[in-house]
N, C-alpha and C positions, 0 to 999 in steps of 0.2 A: 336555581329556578327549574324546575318541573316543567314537563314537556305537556302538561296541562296549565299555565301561568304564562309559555312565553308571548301567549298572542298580546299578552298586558306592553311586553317589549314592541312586538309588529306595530298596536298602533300607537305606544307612545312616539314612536319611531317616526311614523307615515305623518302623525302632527306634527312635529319637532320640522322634519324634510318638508310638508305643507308651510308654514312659516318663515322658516329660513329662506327657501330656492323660492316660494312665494313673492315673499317680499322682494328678493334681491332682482328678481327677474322684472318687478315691476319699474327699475328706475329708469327704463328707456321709455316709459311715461314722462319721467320727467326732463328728460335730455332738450327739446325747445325750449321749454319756459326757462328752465336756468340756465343755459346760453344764451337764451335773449336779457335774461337780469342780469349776468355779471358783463355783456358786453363783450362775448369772446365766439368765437366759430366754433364748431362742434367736437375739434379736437380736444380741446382739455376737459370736457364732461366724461369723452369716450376713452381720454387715459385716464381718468381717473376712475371707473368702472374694472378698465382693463385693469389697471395695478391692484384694486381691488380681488380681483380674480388672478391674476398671479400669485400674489402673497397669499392666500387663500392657499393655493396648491404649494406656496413653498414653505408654507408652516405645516402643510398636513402631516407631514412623517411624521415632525415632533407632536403633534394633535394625537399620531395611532402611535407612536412610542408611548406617550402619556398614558391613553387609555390601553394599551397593552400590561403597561406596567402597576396602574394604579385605580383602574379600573374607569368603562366610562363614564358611569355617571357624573360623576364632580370633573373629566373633561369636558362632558356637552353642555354641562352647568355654568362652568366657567367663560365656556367659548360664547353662550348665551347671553350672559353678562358681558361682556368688551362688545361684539352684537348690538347690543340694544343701545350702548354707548354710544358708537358709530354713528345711529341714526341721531341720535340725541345733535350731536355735532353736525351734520347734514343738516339736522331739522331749523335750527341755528344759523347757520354760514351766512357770510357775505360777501367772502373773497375767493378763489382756485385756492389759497392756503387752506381755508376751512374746509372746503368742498373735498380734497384729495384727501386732508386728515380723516374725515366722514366715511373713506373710502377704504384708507388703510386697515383702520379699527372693524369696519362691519368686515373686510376678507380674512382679515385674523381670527374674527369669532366666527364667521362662515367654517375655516378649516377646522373645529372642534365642534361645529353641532351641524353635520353634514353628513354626504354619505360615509367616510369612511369607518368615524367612529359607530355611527347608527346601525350602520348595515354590518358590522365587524357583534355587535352583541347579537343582532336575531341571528347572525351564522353560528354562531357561539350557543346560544340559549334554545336554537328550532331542534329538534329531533331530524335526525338524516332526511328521512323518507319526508320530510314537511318540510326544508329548507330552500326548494326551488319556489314552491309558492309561497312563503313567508318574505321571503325576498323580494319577488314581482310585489308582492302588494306593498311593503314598506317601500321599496322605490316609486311606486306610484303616488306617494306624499309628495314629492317633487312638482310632477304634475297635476296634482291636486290642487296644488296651491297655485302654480301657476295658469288653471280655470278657474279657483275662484278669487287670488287675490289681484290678480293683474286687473280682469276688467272692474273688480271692484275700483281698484287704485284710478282707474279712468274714468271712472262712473263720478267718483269722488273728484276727483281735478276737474270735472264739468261743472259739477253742482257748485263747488265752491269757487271756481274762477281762479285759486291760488295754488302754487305747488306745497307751501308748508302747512296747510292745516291737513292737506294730504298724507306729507310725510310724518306728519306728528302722529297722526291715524295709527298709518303702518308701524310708526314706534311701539304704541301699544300693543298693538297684538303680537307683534315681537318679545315681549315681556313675557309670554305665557310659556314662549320655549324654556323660560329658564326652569319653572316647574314642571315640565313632562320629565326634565330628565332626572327624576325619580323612578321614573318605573324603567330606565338602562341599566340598570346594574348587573351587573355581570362580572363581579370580582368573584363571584363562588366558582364557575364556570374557569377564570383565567387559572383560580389554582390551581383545579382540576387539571387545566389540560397539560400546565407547566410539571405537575407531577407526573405524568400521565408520561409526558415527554423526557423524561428528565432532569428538564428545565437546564441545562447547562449549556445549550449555544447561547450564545452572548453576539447585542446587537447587534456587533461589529462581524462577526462568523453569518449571521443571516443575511446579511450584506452583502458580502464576497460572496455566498453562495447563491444571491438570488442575479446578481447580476454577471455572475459565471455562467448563468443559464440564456443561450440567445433569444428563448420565448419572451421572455421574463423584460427584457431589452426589446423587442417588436411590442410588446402590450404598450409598455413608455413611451415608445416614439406612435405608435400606431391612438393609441388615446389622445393626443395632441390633435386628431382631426377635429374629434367630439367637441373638445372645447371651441375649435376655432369657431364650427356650424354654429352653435349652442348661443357660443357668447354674440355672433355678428347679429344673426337671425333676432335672439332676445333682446338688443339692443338698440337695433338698428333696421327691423322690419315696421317698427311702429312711423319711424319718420319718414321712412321711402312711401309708406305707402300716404301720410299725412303730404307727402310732396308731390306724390302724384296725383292728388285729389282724388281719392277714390273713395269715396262715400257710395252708401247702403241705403235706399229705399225699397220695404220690403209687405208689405199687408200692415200700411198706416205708420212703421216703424220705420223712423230715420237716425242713422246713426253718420255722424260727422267723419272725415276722415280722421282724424284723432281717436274719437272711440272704436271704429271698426279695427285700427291698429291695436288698438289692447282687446280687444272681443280677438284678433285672431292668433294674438300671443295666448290667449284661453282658448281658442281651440286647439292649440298645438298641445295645449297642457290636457285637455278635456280627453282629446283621442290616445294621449300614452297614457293614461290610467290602465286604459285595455292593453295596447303597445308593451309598456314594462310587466307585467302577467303573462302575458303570451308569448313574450320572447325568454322572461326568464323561465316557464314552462315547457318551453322546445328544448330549452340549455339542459333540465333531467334525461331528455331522451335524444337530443343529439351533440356531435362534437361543437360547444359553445368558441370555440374558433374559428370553425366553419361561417358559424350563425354572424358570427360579428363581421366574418367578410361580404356575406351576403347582404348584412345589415345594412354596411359603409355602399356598397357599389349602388343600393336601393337608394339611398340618397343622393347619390349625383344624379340620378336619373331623374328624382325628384325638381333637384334646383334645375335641370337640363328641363325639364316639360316647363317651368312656370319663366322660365328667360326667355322660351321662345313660345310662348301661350299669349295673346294678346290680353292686358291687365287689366282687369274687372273686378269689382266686388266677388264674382263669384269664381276666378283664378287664385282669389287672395284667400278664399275660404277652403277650398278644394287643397291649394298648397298646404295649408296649416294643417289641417285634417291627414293628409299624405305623410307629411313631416313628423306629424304629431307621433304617427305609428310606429315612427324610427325612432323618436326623441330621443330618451333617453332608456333605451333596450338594450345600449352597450353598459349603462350600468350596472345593472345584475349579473350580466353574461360575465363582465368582465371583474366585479370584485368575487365571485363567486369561481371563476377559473384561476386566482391568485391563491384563493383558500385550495381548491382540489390539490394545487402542484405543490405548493408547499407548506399546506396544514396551518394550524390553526393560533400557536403560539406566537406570532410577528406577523399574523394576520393585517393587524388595522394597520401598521409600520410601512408593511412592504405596498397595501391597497393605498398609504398615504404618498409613496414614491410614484406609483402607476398617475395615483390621480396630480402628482404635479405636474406629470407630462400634460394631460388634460388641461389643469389652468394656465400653462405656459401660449398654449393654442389659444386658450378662450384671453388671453391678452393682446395677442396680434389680431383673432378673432373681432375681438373689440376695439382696439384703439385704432387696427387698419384700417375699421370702415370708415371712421372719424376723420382720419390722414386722409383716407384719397377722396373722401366726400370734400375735406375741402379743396385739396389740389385739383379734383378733377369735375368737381360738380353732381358728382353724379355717384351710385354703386354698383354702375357695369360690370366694371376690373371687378370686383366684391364675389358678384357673382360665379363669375368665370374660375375664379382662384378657389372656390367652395366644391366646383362639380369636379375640379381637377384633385384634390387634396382627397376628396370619399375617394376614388379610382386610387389613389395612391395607400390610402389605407387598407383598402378590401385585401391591395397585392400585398399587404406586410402579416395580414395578417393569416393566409390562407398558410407558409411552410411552420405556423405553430404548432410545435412537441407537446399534444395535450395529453399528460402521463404524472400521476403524483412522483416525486421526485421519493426518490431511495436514499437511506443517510446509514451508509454500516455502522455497523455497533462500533463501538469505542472499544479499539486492542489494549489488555491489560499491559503495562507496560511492565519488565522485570523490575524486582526489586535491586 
């Protein structure tokens, strides 16, 4: 691919992330209605998200093994395919057995048409001096989707009254990821750089050497925050605020507490469009470890102003907006600091290990808020455990060694 061609990659990319994190981020839309239809509390909707988002992060290695080895596009294809499946079975269900099934399947096609593979081809296919902003903006698919498909997904659960004519919606346009990933290809690019390299470390050698590195080990445990924020906030901001009856009259405009809840999951999506641009644009010109501690501590300050901000339509808006800026800024920062240390060859591999630390988070993330909403009634503890964990991150990540890693040559051996 020509360094005139790969924006074709950017935004098959930014659609692909538009639909996928789209969609996925819209089912805390539906977490009431189908708790109140199967007749169960709010935990097993929120485990069965969270596992969703686990198995997501624990398939990714093999998702960036795949596309390392055989290129992405027929991964993100594939992962598209089992994806739309998912929802097919969600769209369906009538029992927690169908509902978790629904869940498994779309986190398995999540971990193959997401960031690591998407964002592993524009690193691949950008020209150097283009790769910080080619990155911001394919990441900003993410949030793309979650401004325009979430409140969509709400707008639609009004009009029709029902959760599946909604989720059959979202089926469809789910369908379309499987055709963008035509324009990921990036098998020219892997030869290349396999030659380029040698090609002779083997999985298992990039393994030991990536986690011989203690940076390498701080991005994994320190990415587990993002998920936890990510997955509670996208899950479980729509029904705090539907609980707390916080409705929006505004110049003739009334918006329910249900929709204001998916309007301000779309704004959290609206404001990182800007957010993931801007921080992966700082990441060309400063230490993007730096950036990411700064990023984390920015956020508990966040969750710390709207816990002790009395709650209003216009706390709820202000947060999301605030939030939004952070969203997802450690995305680029941080797949694009896996590529500087250790290049470009077990790229998506090593960005699919970081990112399971991530959905390990976005699964306590998720299913904790479910636990102690029901245990406790409430998502106080939720809160408090969110502004504590960014402070714990910011510290993991500020002693990172940010230096491309050295591999001496291969000593000939005697005959």
């Amino acid at each position: 691919m020509t360094s005139r061609s790969y924006w074709t990659a950017v935004w098959c990319g930014f659609l692909v992330l538009t639909i996928g994190l789209g969609v996925r981020q819209s089912f805390g839309i539906f977490l009431k209605p189908v708790s109140a239809e199967l007749h169960v509390g709010r935990e097993l909707f929120s485990f069965g998200t969270a596992l969703s988002m686990l198995l997501m992060g624990a398939v990714a290695p093999l998702s960036g093994r795949l596309a390392d080895r055989f290129g992405s596009a027929w991964t993100i294809a594939g992962g598209g395919v089992v994806y739309v499946l998912g929802m097919v079975v969600t769209a369906v269900m009538h029992d927690g057995f169908m509902l978790i099934l629904g869940n498994i399947l779309v986190g398995v096609g999540l971990s193959a048409a997401s960031f690591g593979p998407v964002l592993g081809v524009v690193l691949r296919v950008a020209p150097p001096a283009k790769q910080a902003l080619a990155v911001g903006i394919c990441s900003a698919g993410g949030s793309f989707g979650q401004f325009f498909i979430v409140p969509l997904a709400a707008v639609l659960q009004n009009w029709f009254g029902d959760w599946r004519p909604t989720m059959w919606a979202l089926t469809a346009i789910a369908v379309v990821m499987i055709f963008l990933a035509v324009g990921l290809n990036d098998s020219r690019e892997i030869a290349a750089n396999r030659k380029a390299a040698g090609g002779r470390q083997t999985t298992g050698e990039a393994l030991a050497e990536a986690f011989g590195q203690r940076s390498y080990v701080l991005l994994v445990i320190g990415y587990f925050v993002c998920g936890f924020h990510v997955a509670f906030v996208g899950g479980h901001l729509p029904a705090y605020i539907s609980d707390k009856g916080i409705g929006l009259s505004l110049f003739g405009i009334e918006l329910s507490p249900a929709e204001l809840g998916g309007w301000a999951i779309g704004m959290v999506g609206l404001f990182n469009i800007a957010g993931a641009i801007i921080w992966s644009a700082l990441g060309a010109q400063h230490k993007r470890k730096n950036l990411l501690a700064l990023l984390y501590l920015l956020r508990s300050l966040v969750f710390l102003g709207f816990v002790l901000a009395p709650l209003s339509a216009a706390s709820v808006l202000i947060f999301a907006a605030a939030l939004g800026f952070l969203w997802l800024g450690t995305v680029p920062l941080t797949t694009a600091l896996v590529g500087f240390i250790f290049g470009p060859v077990h790229l998506t591999m090593l960005n699919g290990i970081v990112f399971f630390g991530h959905q390990v988070g976005s699964f306590f993330g998720g299913w904790g808020g479910g636990r102690l909403f029901d245990l406790q009634g409430n998502y106080d503890m939720m809160w408090w455990i969110s502004i504590a964990l960014g402070i714990i991150s910011a510290l993991l990540h500020w002693p990172i060694v940010e230096e491309r890693l050295t591999r001496p040559a291969a000593v000939p051996q005697p005959a």
